[in-house]
C-alpha positions in Angstrom: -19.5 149.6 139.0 -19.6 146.8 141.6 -19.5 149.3 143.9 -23.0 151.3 142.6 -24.6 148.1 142.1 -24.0 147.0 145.1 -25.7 150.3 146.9 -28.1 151.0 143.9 -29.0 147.4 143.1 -29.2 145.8 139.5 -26.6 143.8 137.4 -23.9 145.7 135.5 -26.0 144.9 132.2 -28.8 147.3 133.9 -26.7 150.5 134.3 -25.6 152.8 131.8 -22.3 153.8 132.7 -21.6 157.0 132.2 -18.7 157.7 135.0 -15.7 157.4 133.2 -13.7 159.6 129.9 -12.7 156.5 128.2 -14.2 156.8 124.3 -17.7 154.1 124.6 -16.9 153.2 120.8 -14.1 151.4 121.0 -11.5 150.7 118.4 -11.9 147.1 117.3 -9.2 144.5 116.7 -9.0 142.8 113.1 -10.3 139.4 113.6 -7.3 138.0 112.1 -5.2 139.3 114.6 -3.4 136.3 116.7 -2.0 136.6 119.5 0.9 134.1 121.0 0.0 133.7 124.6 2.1 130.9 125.7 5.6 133.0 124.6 7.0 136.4 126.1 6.3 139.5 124.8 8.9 139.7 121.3 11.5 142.5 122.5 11.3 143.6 118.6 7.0 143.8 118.6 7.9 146.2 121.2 10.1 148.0 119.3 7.4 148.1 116.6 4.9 149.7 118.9 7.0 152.3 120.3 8.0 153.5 116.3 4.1 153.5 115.4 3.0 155.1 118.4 6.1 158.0 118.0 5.1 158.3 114.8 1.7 158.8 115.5 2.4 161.4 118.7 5.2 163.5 116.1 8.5 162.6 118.4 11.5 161.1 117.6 11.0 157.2 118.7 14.1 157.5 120.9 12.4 159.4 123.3 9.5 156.9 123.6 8.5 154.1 125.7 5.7 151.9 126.4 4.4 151.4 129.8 1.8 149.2 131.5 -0.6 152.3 131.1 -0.2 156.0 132.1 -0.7 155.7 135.4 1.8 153.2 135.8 4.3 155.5 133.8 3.4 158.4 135.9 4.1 156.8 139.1 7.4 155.6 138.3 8.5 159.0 137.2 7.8 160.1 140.5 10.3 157.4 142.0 12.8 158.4 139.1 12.7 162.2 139.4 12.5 162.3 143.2 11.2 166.4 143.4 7.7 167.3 145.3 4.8 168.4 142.4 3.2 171.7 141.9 -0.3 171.1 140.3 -3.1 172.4 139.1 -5.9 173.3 141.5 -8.5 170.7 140.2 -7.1 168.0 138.7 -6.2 164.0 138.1 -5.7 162.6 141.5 -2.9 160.5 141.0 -1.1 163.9 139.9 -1.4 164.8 143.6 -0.6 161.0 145.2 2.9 160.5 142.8 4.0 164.0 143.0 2.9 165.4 146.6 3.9 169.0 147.1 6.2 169.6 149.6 5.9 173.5 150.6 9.7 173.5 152.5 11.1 171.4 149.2 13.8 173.3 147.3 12.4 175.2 144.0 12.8 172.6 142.0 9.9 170.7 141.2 7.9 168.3 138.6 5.0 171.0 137.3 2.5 168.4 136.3 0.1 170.1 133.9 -3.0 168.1 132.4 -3.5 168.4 129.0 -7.0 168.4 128.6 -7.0 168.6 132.4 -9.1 165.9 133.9 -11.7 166.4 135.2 -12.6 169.8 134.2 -11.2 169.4 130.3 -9.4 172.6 130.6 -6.7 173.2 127.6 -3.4 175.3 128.3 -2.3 176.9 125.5 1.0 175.7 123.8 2.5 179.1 124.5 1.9 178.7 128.1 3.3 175.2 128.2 6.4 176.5 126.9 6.9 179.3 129.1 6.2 176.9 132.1 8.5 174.8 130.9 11.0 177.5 130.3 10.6 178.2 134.0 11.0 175.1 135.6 14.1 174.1 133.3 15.3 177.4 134.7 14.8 176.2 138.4 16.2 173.0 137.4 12.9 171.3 137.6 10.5 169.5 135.4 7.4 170.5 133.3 5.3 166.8 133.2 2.6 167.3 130.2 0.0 164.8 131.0 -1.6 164.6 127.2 -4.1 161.4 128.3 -6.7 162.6 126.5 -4.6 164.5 123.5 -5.5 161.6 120.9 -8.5 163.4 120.6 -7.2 166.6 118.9 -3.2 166.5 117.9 -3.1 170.2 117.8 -3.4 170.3 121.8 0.0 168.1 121.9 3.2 169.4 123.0 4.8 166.1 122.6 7.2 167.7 119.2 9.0 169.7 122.5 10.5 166.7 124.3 14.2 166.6 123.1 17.2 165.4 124.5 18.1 168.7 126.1 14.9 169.5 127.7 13.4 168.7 131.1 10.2 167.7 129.4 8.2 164.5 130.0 4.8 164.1 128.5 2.8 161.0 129.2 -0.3 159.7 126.6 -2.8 156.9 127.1 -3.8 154.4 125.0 -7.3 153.2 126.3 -8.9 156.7 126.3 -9.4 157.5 123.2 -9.1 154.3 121.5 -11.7 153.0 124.7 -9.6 150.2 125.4 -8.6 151.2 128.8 -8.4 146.8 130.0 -5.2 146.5 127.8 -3.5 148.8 130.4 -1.2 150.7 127.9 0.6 154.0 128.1 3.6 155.8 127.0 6.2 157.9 128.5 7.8 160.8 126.3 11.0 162.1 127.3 14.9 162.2 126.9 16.3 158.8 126.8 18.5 159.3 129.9 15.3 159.6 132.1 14.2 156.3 129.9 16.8 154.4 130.8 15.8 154.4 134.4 12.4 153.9 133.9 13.0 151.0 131.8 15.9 149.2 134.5 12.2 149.7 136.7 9.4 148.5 134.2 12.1 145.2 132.9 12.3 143.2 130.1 8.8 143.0 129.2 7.2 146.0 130.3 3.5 145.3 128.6 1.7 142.2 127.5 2.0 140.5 123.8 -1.5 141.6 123.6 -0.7 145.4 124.3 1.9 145.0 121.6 -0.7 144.0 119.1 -4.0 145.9 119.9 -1.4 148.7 120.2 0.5 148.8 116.5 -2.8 148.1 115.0 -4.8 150.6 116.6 -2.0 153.8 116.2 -1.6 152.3 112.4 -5.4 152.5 111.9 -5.4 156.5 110.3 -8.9 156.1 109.1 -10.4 155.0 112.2 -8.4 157.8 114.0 -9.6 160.3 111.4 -12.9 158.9 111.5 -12.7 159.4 115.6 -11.8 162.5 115.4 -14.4 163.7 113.5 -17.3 161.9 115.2 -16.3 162.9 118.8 -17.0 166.9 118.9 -20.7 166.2 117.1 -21.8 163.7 120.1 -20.1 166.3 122.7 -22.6 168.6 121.4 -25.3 166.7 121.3 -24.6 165.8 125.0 -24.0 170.0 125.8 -27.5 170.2 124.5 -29.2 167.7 126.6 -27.2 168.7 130.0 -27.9 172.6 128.9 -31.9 171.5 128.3 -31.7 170.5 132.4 -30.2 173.9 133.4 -26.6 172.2 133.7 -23.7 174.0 132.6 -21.4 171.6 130.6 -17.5 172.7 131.1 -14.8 171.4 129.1 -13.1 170.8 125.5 -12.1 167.3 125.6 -15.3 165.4 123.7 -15.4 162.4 126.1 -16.4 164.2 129.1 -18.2 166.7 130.2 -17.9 168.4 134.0 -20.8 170.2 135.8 -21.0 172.3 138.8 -23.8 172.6 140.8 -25.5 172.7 144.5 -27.2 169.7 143.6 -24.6 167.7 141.9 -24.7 164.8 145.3 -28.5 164.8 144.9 -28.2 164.3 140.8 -25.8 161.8 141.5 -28.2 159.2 143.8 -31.4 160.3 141.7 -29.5 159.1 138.6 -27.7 156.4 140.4 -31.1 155.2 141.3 -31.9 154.8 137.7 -29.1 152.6 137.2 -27.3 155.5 135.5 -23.6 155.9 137.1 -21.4 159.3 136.7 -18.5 160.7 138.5 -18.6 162.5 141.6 -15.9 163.8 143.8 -15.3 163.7 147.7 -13.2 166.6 147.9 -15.2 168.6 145.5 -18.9 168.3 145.9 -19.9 170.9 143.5 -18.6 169.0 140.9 -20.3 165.9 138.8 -18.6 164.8 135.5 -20.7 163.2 132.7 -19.2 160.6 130.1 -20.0 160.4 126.8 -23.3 158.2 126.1 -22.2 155.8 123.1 -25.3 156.2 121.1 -29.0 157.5 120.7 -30.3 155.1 122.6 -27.8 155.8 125.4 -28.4 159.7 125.3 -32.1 159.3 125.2 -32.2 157.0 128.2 -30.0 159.6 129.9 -32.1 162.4 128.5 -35.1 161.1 129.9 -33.3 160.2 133.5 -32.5 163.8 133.7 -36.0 165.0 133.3 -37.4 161.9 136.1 -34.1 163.3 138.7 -35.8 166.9 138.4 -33.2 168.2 139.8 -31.8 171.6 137.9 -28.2 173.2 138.1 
């Protein structure tokens, strides 16, 4: 954002950010909640968290562990595992800067496999999954499920799968769907050998005391969840029908995003940027513009009406 204000002008207040998949209604902390900042993280709060969240993500809480966010967990993998990375055409970047594919590598490999895919919010079937991983385990490689954005349905989840015996890893963000993204927490499924070295990596105190709280509350919280849940696919729609009512073709399942290919997706991009209205573009793929979910009316009007003022169809 300091970025586009700095090129576009305005204060952050000004701009309607619209750039990122992270859920714009966030999941809000009881007011009661304290939270000790003068001692360590409590090993057993952690302990706490990582039986919630397993619970909540249908694994056995063995084969769980918290990490200072996704990213952080995915990128250690790729120190622990040590095998080049086969991925998907269009997807996550750091998929492609932990795991970089190595055409003269052995066969064995970490398959990393978005789950919905970012940025396009592609879902693989369950059936496919499990064939890939049959594969890979075959090779004596790794399937890597990246399920960042799986909060939103549990039925896209392959998380049940990681066992003991399998060379499954599945990785799931916390500030996505729960639109927390500053508490910089994440999970890393798999079997508890692998979770042994990342932990020797991550140390005593892997997250923050404030992680550990906003994180048991927030997985505990079933009716927000549900209510979530329920709420997301309705606004998804009501942004396919704006983007569809400027000759944009919305792609995607995943409700907090939307991607958009187009000639004119660079010229869309400053014409909305101008309006103070940020979204996501990508230097390698210029064709390509995603759109995050406005929080409200008010925020989907304004972006409605920025649309029609850019003139610029798909």
């Amino acid at each position: 954002m300091s970025d586009a204000c700095a090129r576009f002008g305005g204060e952050r207040a000004d701009w309607l950010d619209l750039s990122t998949g992270i859920n714009p209604r966030p999941w809000t902390p009881p007011e009661a909640m304290a939270i000790d900042w003068h001692a360590l993280p409590d090993p057993a709060g952690l302990a706490h968290l990582e039986h919630i969240a397993a619970a909540a993500f249908d694994v056995d809480p063995r084969l769980c562990m918290a990490v200072p966010g996704s990213e952080a967990g995915l990128r250690a993998l790729s120190s622990v595992l040590g095998l080049p990375g086969v991925h998907q055409p269009l997807c996550y970047g750091t998929h492609a800067e932990a795991f970089p594919s190595s055409p003269g590598a052995s066969e064995a490999s970490v398959r990393i496999v978005g789950n919905p895919n970012n940025p396009d919010g592609a879902i693989t079937a369950r059936e496919a999954l499990l064939d890939a991983l049959d594969r890979q385990e075959a090779l004596g490689g790794w399937l890597l499920v990246d399920e960042a954005f799986a909060d939103c349905s549990p039925q896209w989840s392959i998380a049940d799968q990681v066992a003991e015996d399998r060379r499954l890893i599945v990785t799931r963000s916390f500030g996505k769907f729960f639109g927390l993204a500053g508490v910089r927490l994440g999970f890393v499924l798999a079997p508890p050998y692998l979770l042994r070295q990342l932990g020797r990596m991550h140390g005593e105190w892997p997250v923050c005391s404030a992680a550990l709280a906003f994180g048991a509350a927030a997985y505990g919280d079933a009716a927000w969840i549900a209510a979530t849940r329920a709420e997301l696919p309705t606004r998804a729609r009501q942004l396919d029908t704006v983007l569809q009512r400027h000759g944009l073709r919305p792609q995607g399942a995943c409700p907090l995003f939307r991607l958009v290919a187009s000639n004119n997706a660079q010229s869309l991009f400053e014409a909305l940027a101008r309006q103070h209205i940020l979204t996501r573009p990508f230097a390698k793929h210029p064709r390509l513009l995603r759109f995050g979910l406005p929080a409200d009316d008010t925020a989907l009007q304004r972006f409605d009406a920025a649309l029609a003022r850019a003139g610029i169809d798909g």
